[in-house]
matplotlib code that plots the C-alpha trace (Angstrom):
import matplotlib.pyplot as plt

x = [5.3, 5.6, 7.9, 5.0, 2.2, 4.0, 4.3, 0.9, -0.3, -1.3, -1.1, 1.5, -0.1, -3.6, -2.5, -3.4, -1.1, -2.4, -0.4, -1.1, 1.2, 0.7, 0.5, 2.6, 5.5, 4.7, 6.5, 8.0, 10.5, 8.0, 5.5, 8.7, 10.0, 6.4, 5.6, 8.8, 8.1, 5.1, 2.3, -0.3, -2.8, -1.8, -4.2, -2.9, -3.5, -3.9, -4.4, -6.9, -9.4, -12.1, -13.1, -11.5, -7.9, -8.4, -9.1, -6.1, -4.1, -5.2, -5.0, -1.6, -0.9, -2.5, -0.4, 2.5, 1.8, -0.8, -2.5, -1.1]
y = [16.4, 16.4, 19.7, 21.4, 20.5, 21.7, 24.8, 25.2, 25.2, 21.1, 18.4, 15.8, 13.3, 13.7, 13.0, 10.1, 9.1, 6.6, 4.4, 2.0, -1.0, -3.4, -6.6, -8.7, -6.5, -5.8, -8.0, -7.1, -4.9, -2.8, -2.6, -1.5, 1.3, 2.6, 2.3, 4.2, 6.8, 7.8, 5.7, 4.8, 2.5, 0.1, -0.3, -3.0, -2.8, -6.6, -6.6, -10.1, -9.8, -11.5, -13.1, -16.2, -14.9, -11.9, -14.4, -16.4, -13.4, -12.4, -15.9, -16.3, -12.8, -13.6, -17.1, -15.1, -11.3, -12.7, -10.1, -9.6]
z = [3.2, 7.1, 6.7, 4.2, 6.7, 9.2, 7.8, 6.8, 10.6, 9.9, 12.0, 10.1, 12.0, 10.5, 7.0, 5.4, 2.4, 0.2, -3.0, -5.5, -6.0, -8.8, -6.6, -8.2, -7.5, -3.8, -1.1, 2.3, 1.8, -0.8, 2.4, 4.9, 2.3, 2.2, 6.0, 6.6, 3.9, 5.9, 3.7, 6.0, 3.0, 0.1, -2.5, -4.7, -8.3, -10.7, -14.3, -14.0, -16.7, -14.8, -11.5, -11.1, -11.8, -9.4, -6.6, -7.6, -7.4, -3.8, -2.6, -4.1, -2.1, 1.4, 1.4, 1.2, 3.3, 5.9, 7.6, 11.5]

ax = plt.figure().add_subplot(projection="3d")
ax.plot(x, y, z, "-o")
ax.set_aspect("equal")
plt.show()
């Protein structure tokens, strides 16, 4: 994608790349991969059917990827 911006006269730099992770499935070494593949946002994806289990998830996800 750097290449094809290049190309086009674009700054590489100025692209954003965004991806959704199911956030189960995400743990360190699915945030390095992306990081080094250029991804610059993670949105991450739960199937919870209501409130309560959402939260649970994101606790359950900040106890174990605590933000810097």
């Amino acid at each position: 994608m750097r290449a094809e911006a290049e190309r086009a006269g674009r700054d590489p730099g100025a692209i954003e790349v965004t991806v959704t992770l199911p956030m189960p499935h995400v743990d360190g070494k699915v945030i390095d991969q992306a990081e080094a593949a250029g991804v610059t946002r993670i949105v991450l994806s739960n199937r919870g059917t209501d409130l309560d289990s959402l939260r649970r998830a994101m606790d359950d996800f900040a106890a174990i990827h605590p933000m810097p």
